[in-house]
C-alpha positions in Angstrom: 104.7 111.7 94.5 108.6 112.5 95.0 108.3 115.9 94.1 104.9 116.7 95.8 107.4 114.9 99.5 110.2 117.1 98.8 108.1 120.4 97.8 106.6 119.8 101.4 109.7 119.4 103.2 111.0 122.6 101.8 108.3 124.0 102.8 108.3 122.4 106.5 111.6 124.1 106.8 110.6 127.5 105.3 107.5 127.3 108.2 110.6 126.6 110.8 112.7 129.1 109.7 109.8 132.1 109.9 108.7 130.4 113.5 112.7 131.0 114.5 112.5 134.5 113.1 109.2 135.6 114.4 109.2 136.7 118.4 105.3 137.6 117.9 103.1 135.0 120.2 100.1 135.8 118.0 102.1 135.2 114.6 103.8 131.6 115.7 99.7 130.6 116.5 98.5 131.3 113.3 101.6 129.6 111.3 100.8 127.0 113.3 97.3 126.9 112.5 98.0 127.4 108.7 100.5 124.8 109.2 97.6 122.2 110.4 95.2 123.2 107.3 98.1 122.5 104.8 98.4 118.9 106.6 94.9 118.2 106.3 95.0 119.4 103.0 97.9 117.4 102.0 96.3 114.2 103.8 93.0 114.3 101.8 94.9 114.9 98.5 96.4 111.6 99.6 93.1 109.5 100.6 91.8 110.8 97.1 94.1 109.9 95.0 94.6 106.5 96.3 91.0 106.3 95.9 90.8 107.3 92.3 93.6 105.4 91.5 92.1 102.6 90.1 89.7 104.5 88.0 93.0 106.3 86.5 94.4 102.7 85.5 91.1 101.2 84.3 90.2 104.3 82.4 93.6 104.6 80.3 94.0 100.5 79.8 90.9 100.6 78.6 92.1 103.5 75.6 95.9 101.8 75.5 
């Protein structure tokens, strides 16, 4: 989960750095909106994999 937090927050910054560059009304609305689909993205990766969580640790005790 580290690595997946850190990839997003270089990311966050590359998003921030483009907006800065960008003077294009049109172009800062649709990074934005790209921006919002990556979250939700992001937040149902989350919600599934603490829900198949404890079907990962009951399937591999069960072949340990």
């Amino acid at each position: 989960m580290i690595t997946i937090e850190s990839r997003a927050r270089r990311e966050a910054q590359a998003w921030a750095n483009n907006i800065g560059r960008l003077s294009d009304d049109h172009s800062i609305i649709a990074i934005n909106l790209d921006v919002e689909k990556y979250r939700t993205g992001r937040d149902n990766f989350y919600k599934s994999a603490k829900m198949m969580a404890p079907v990962f640790q009951r399937n591999t005790d069960a072949y340990m």
